[in-house]
N, C-alpha and C positions, 0 to 999 in steps of 0.2 A: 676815265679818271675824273669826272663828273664829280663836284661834291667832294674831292679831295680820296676817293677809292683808289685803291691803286692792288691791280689783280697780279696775284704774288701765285708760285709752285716751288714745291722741292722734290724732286724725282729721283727715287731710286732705280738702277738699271741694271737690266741683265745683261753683266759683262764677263768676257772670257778673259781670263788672265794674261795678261803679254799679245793677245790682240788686238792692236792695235787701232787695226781699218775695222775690223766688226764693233769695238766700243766706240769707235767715230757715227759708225754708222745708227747706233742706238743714242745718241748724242741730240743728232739729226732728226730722229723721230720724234721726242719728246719738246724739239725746237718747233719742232711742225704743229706737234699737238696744244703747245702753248700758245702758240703763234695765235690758231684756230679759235680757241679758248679765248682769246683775247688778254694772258698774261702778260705781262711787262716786265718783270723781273722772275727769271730762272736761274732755280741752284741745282747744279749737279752735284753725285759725291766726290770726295776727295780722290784723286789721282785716279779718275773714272774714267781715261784714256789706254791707262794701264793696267788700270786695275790696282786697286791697293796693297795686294799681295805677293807681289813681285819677289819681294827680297833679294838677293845677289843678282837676280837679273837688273835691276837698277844701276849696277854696274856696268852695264853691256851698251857699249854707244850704240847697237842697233837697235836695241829699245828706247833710247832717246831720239832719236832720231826718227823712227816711227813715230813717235810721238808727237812729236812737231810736225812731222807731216799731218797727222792726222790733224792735228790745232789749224791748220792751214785748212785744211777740209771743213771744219766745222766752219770758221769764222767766216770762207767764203759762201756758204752755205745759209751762214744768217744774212748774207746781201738780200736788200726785198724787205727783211722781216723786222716789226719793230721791237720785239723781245730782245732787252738785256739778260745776257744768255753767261753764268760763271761755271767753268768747267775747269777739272783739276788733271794735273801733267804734273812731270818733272821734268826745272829746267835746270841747265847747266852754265854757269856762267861763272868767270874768273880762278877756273880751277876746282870749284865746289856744285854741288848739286840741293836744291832747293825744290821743295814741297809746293807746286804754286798752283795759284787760282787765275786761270784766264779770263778776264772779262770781254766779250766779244759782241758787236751790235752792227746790225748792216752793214754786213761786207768788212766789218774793221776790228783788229786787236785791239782794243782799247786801253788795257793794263795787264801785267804779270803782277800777281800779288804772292808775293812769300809767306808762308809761313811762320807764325815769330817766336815759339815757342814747339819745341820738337821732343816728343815723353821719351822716356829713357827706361822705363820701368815694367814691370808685368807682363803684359801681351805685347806691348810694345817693340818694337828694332828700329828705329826711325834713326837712330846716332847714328848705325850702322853704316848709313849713305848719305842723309839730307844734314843740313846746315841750316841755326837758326836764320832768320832772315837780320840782314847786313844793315850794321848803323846808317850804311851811307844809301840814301836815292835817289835815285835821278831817273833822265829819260836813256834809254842804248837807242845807237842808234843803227838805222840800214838793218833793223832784223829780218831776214828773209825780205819779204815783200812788202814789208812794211818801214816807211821811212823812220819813226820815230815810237818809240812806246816806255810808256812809265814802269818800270821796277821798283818795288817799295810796296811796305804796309799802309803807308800814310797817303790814302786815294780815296777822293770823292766821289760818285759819279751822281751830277749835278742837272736835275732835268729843269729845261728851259720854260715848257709851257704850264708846269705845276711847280713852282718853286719851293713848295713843300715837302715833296721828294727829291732827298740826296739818300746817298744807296753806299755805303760800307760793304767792306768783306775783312773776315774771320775766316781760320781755316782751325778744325775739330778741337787739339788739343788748346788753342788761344781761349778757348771759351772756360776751359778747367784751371787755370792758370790763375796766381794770385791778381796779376794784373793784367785784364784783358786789353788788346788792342780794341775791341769793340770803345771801349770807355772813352779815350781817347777819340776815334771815329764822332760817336756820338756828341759829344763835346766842339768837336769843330762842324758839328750839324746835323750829323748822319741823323735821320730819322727811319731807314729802314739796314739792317744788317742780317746779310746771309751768311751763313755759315755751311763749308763744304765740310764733310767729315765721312769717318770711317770709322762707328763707334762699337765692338762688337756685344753680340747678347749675352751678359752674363747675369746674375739672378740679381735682382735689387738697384739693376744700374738702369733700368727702363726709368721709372718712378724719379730717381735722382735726376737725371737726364733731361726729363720734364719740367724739375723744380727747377737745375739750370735756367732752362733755355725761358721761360715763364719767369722765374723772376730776374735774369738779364733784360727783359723786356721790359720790366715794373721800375727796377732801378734806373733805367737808362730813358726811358718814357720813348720806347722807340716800337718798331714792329720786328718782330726777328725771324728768319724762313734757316730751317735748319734740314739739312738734306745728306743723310745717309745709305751708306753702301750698303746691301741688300747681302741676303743668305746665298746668291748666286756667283759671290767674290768666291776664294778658294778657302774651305772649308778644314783647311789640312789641321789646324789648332783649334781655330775658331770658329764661330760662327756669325758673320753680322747684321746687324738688327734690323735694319730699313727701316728703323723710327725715323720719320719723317714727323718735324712739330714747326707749323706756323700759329705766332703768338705776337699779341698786342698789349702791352701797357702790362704785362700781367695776369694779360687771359688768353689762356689757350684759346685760338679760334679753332683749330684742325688738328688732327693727328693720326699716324698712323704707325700700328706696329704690327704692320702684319709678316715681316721677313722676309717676304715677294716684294719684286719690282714694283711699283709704286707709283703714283703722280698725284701728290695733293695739292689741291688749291683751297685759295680763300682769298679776302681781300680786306687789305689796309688801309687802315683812314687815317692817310696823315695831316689831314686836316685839325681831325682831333688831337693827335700826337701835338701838331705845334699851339694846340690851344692852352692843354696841358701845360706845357712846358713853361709857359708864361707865365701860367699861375705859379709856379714853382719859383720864388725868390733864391732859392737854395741851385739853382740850375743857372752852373756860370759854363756858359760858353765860349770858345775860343783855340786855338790851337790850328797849328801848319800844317795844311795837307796840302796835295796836287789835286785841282780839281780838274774833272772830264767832263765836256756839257753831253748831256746826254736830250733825246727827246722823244717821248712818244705823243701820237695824237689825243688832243681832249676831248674824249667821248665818253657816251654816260658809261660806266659800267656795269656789266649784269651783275649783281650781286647772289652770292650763293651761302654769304657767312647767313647765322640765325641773330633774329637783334629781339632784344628779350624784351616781352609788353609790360614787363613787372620791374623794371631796375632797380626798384630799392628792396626787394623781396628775392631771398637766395629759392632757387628752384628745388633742390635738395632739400629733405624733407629732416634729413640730418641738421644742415646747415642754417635752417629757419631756427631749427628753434634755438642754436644757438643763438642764433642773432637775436630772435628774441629775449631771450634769458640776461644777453649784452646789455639790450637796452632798457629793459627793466632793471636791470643794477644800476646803469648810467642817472635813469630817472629817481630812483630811489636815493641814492648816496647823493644828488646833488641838491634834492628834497630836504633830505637829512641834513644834512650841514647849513641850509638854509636855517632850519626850524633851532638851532641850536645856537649859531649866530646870531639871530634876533631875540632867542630867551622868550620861543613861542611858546607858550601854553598848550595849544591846538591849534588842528589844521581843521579847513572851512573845504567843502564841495558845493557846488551845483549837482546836483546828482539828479538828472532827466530819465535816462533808462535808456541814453543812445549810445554808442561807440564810445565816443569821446570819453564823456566826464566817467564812465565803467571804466579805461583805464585809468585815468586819474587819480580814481579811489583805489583802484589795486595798487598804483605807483604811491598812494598816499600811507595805505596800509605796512606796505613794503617798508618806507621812510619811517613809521611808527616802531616797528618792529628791529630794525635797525639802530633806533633810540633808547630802545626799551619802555616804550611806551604802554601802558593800558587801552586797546584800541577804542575803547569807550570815550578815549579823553580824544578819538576824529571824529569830527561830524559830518551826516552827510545830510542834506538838506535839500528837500525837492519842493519844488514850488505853481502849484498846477496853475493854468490859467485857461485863455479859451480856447487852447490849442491841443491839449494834453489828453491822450489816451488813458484808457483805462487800462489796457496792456502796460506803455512806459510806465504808468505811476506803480502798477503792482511789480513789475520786473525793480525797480528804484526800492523798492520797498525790501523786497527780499534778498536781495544783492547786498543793502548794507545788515539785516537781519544775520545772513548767510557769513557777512563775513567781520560780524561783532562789533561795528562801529556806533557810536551814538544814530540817532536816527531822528528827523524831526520835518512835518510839514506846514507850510507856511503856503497858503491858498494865499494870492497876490491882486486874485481878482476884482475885487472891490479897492484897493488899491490904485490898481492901474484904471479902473471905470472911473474913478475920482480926477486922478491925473488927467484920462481926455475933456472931462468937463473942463478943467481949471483951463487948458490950452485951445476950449473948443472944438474940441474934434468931435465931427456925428457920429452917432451912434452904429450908422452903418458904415462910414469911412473903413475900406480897409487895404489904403495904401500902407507903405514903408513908413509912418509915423506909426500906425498900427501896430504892426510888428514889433520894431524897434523898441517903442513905449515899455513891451512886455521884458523884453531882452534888459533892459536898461535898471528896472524895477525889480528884476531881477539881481541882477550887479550890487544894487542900491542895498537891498536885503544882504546878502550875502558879506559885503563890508562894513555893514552896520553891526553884523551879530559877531562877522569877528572881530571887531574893536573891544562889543560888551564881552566877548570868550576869553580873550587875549590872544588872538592866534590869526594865521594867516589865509587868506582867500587862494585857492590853489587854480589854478585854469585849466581849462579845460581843450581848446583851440587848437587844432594839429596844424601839421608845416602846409597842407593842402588845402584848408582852409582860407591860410596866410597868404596862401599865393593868390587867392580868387578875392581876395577880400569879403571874403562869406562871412563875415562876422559885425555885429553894429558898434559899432567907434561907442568905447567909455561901456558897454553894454558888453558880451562876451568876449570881447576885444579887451578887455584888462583883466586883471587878477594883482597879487602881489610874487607871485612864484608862477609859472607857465610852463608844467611839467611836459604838457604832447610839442611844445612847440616845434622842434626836431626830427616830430615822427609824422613821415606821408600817410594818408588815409588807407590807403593799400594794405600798410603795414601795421594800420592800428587791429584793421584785423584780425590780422596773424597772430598779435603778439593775447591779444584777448580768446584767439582760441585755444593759443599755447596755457595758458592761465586755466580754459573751463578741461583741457586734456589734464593737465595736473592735480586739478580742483575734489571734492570730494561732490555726494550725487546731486546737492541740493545748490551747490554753486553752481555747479556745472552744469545742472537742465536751466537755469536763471540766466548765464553767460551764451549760453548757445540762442535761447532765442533771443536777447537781445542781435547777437549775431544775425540773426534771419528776420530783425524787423525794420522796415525800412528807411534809411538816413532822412531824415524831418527836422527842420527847427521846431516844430509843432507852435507855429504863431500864428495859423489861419483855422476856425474852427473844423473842430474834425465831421467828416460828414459820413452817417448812420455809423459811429462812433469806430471809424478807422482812418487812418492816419492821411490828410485830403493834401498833406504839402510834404511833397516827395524832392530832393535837396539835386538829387541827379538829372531829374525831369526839367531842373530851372536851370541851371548852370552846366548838365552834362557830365556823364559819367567818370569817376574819380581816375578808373584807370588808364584814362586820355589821357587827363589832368595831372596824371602825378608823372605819365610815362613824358609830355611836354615840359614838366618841370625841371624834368633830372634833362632832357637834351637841350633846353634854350637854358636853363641856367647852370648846370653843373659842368656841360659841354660849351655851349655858347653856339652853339650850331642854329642859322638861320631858319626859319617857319617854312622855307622853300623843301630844306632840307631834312626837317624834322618830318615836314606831310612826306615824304618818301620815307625815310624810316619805319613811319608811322602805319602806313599800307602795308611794307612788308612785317613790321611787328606783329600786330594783329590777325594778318591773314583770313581778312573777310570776316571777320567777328561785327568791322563797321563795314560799312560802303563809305564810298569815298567822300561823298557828300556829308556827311555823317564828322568825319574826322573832318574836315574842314572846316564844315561850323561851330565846333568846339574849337579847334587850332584859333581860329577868329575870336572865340569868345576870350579864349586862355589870354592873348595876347592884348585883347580892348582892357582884361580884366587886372591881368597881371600892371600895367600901368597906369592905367585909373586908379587904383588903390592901393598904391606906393605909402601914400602918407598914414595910411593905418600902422605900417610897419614899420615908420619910420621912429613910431614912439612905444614900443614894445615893451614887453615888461620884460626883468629876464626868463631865460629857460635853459636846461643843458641842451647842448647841442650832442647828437646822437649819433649825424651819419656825415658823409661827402657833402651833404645841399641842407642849407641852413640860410634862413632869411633876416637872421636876429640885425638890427643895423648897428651891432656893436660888434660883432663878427663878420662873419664871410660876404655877405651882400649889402652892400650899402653903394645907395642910388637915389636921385632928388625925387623929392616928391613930385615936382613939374616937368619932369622927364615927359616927352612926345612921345606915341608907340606911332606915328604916322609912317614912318619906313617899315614897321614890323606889320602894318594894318596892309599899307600896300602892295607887301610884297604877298599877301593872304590871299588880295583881290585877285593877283595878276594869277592865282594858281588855278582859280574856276575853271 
C-alpha cells in the first residue's frame, strides 16, 4: 500500500444454488487467491452463500441456518489473512429477513451490512422475502461466536496504517436508487466502496451498468469495486452477467463481462482520491457512521493497473480529435471576444515555422473567421535571424500563403547586431544574452507593428513551455492574448495534426512537416544549414515533461512517487537514469522560474492543469524546491 495503492478484487463465483458449504467453499478460494495476490479488499456477489436465486427457499430456516454456518466457516477461515473479505447471506433478525453483506477480516465478523433499498420491479422478487434495511443500528450482541458485531448501513471500515483508506459497502440495487447509501458513506469518508450485487444480462444494461458504477466513482471522487453473480446462479428466468467493474474517480481501471466465474483485480490510489478531494471546495464532508479500525500491512504494492505516458492526450483516435476540435473552439472564441472587446483591428503573430506559433495562427485564423473577418486583415510576421532555417522560413511562408493571411518579413538581424554593440557584447559571445537579445527584438517588433496596425500581439507559449520556463522574460514570455497557454506540448501536436488531417493538400504537406521538424528556438546559428539547437536535447523530452506536470501539479503526488509511475508509464522507452534526470531538471526548473508566470498575460484555460496565476496555480516566486531536489537525490 506503498504510495497510497491499495489492491482491490471483485469475484464472481461458481455457485450452486441452496448450497450452502460448496458456495462457502468457493468463498474460501478466492480469499486464498486474493490473499496470494496481495489484495486487501474483496467483494463477492450478492447472497453468494446462497446463491441469489433462492426464492421461497429463503423461507426455509434451514437455508438460513446454513448459511450462517457457512459465514462461520468463511470468517474463521480468514484467521491468518489480511484481506477485508465482503460476502453476501441472508440474515434474519427481529422477525424480518435482510439482504446483507458480511464484512469479515482475520478470524472476525466485523459487520452485517443490510441492504437499504430492495427492487420490487421486473426481474426482481426481493419484497417477496427481504426487508429494507431498519432506521435503527447498533451493535447485537453474543451473535454465535462472536461477542459484539455492527448491524446498519452506516459502517466504516477505517484502516490504521494508511489513513486514507476507509472502505464503504453498497449492496446492487443501492447503487440504482435515487439516493445512494454510497453518498452518504462517502461523505463521512469512505474513499473506497464496494458493491455486492446480482445484476442480470440483459441487452443495454452492460453499458449502463458501467456508466453507473464510472460515474458514482467521478461524483463521489472515490474508488468503487463492483462484483457480480455470474451465469452459473440458476438460470431458470435469467441469466447473470459477471460484469465485474473496478473504477476510480471516473475511470474504469478493469472490467470484466465475461459471464464465467471471474476475479478481477486492480489497484487504487487513495492517495490520489484524498488529494482530489481537497481540491474540491464543493466536497462537504461529514456525517455518523460506526467506524471499524481495520489494518493491513504497508508494503509496496505490485502494481498491475496501466498509467497512461500521455495524460493529457485521449488514447482513442475518436476521442483526440474531439478534444482537439474542443480545444480549438475554446482558443478560438476566447480570441474572438478578446479582439472585439478591445475594438482590435488585427491580430499580430510571430510566425517561426515551429509548433507553437502554426497553432496560433490556426487558433488566430479560427478567431477571424468567427468574427467575420477578412483574413487578410491577420498577420503573420516572421522574422529571420541567425538561427533561422531555410526549411522554418519556407514552411512560415507557406502556411500563411495556404491559409490567406497577410504575410510580411522582417529580417531583425542588423537590428539585433546593433543592440550587442550598444551593450557590448562580442561578436562571438554566445551565451543567454545571445539568445535572448534575438527573442526580445523579436517581441519588440511584434508590439511595435501592432500599435501602428491597431491590433493585438497573439502568443505563442504552450502550458509545457511555462512549466520549464523555456521562454525569455519580456521576450516570448509576453504577448497581449496567450492563446497555447493551456495546451501541453504533447497536445500541441495532436491538435496541428488534427488541423493538417482536415486541411486541403497544400496545408497539409506544409503542417505535416512542420510536425516532423525538430522543436528549436532556432537562436544558435544553424550548422550546414540544419537546425544545430534541438529544445529536447537541453531541457529533455516533452513527453516526461508534460507526463511530470500533470502528476506533481494536477495530482500533487511526490517526485518519489511520480519516478515510479513514471517507469511503469513508459515501460523502457527511458531507462531509469534517463527519467531521473529529467525528474531533477522538471523540479530545479519548475521552481526557479515561478516568477515568469507569475506575471502572465492572459490565455483560455483548456484542460485540468493550467499555470495562469490568476487561476488554478498560484505559488511565490521564492518558493524553495529544496525538499522536491532532495527527495530526487535520495532516489539514485
Amino acid at each position: 500500500m506503498k504510495d497510497g495503492f491499495v489492491k482491490v478484487a471483485a469475484a464472481s463465483l461458481d455457485v450452486h444454488v441452496a448450497d450452502c458449504g460448496y458456495n462457502a467453499r468457493q468463498c474460501m478460494e478466492a480469499m486464498d487467491r486474493a490473499e496470494a495476490l496481495g489484495v486487501r479488499v474483496l467483494a463477492l456477489p450478492e447472497l453468494c452463500l446462497t446463491g441469489y436465486t433462492c426464492h421461497d427457499l429463503f423461507g426455509q430456516e434451514l437455508l438460513r441456518r446454513k448459511a450462517w454456518e457457512a459465514l462461520e466457516a468463511v470468517t474463521a477461515h480468514s484467521r491468518g489473512k489480511h484481506v477485508l473479505t465482503f460476502v453476501g447471506l441472508p440474515v434474519a433478525r427481529g422477525g424480518r429477513l435482510y439482504n446483507c453483506a458480511a464484512a469479515v477480516q482475520g478470524g472476525s465478523l466485523l459487520a452485517l451490512i443490510p441492504k437499504a433499498h430492495i427492487p420490487g420491479y421486473g426481474e426482481f422478487y426481493e419484497p417477496r422475502h427481504f426487508a429494507a434495511a431498519p432506521g435503527e443500528e447498533g451493535f447485537l450482541r453474543d451473535l454465535g461466536p462472536w461477542h459484539e458485531v455492527w448491524f446498519g448501513r452506516r459502517v466504516l471500515f477505517c484502516c490504521e496504517s494508511l489513513p486514507e483508506l476507509v472502505i464503504g459497502c453498497e449492496i446492487c440495487e443501492d447503487l440504482w436508487a435515487p439516493r445512494q447509501p454510497s453518498q452518504d458513506l462517502a461523505l463521512a469518508g469512505a474513499t473506497v466502496i464496494v458493491n455486492l450485487s446480482a445484476s442480470p444480462a440483459v441487452i443495454g444494461k452492460g453499458e449502463y451498468r458501467r456508466s453507473l458504477v464510472s460515474g458514482q466513482s467521478g461524483r463521489l471522487v472515490c474508488g468503487y469495486v463492483y462484483a457480480c453473480a455470474s451465469c452459473r446462479e440458476s438460470t431458470q428466468d435469467l441469466v447473470y452477467s459477471g460484469h465485474n467493474i473496478i473504477a476510480e474517480n471516473g475511470a474504469v481501471l478493469a472490467e470484466s463481462q465475461t459471464m464465467e466465474p471471474d476475479f478481477l483485480v486492480s489497484e487504487i490510489d487513495v492517495k490520489r482520491l484524498m488529494g482530489e478531494r481537497m481540491r474540491q471546495t464543493t466536497y462537504c464532508a461529514g456525517g455518523d457512521c460506526c467506524k471499524v479500525a481495520v489494518d493491513f500491512p504497508l508494503e509496496e504494492t505490485p502494481l498491475t493497473r496501466r498509467f497512461d505516458p500521455h495524460p493529457f492526450v485521449p488514447a482513442e483516435s475518436a476521442s483526440r480529435e474531439s478534444r482537439c476540435e474542443e480545444i480549438l473552439s475554446i482558443q478560438a472564441a476566447g480570441l474572438a471576444k478578446r479582439l472585439a472587446h478591445t475594438g482590435a483591428k488585427t491580430a499580430v503573430v510571430g510566425l517561426s515555422g515551429g509548433l507553437d506559433s502554426t497553432l496560433a495562427l490556426l487558433v488566430m485564423v479560427r478567431a477571424g473567421d468567427l468574427l467575420g473577418w477578412d483574413r487578410k486583415r491577420l498577420w503573420a510576421i516572421t522574422m529571420p535571424c541567425y538561427g533561422t532555417t531555410g526549411r522554418t522560413r519556407s514552411n512560415a511562408e507557406k502556411m500563411a500563403l495556404s491559409l490567406g493571411v497577410s504575410f510580411r518579413e522582417i529580417p531583425i538581424g542588423k537590428a539585433v547586431a546593433q543592440h550587442f554593440e550598444d551593450i557590448g557584447l562580442p561578436q562571438d559571445d554566445r551565451s543567454v544574452t545571445y539568445e535572448n537579445g534575438q527573442a526580445r527584438e523579436r517581441t519588440q517588433v511584434l508590439m511595435d507593428l501592432a500599435n501602428r496596425l491597431g491590433g493585438l500581439v497573439i502568443g505563442t507559449g504552450d502550458l509545457s513551455e511555462l512549466a520549464l520556463g523555456w521562454a525569455t522574460y519580456n521576450g516570448d514570455h509576453m504577448s497581449m492574448y496567450a492563446v497555447n497557454a493551456g495546451v501541453p506540448k504533447t497536445l500541441v501536436r495532436h491538435i496541428v495534426a488534427y488541423v493538417a488531417g482536415q486541411s486541403g493538400e497544400a496545408l497539409k504537406a506544409v503542417l505535416l512537416d512542420i510536425l516532423d521538424t525538430p522543436v528549436s528556438p532556432e537562436l544558435l546559428p544553424p550548422t550546414e544549414g540544419e537546425i544545430s539547437q534541438k529544445t529536447e536535447d537541453l531541457v529533455g523530452p516533452y513527453e516526461l515533461h508534460d507526463f511530470f506536470l500533470y502528476e506533481i501539479v494536477r495530482c500533487g503526488f511526490s517526485p518519489e512517487k511520480v519516478y515510479r509511475l513514471a517507469k511503469l508509464a513508459f515501460g523502457g522507452a527511458y531507462d531509469d537514469a534517463t527519467i531521473l534526470k529529467w525528474l531533477k531538471n522538471f523540479c530545479r526548473r519548475f521552481f526557479q522560474q515561478q516568477f515568469k508566470r507569475s506575471c502572465l498575460p492572459d490565455g483560455p484555460k483548456v484542460g485540468s492543469v493550467t499555470l495562469s496565476p490568476r487561476g488554478d496555480w498560484r505559488m511565490p516566486s521564492d518558493a524553495w524546491a529544496a525538499q522536491w531536489l532532495e527527495q530526487v537525490e535520495e532516489l539514485d
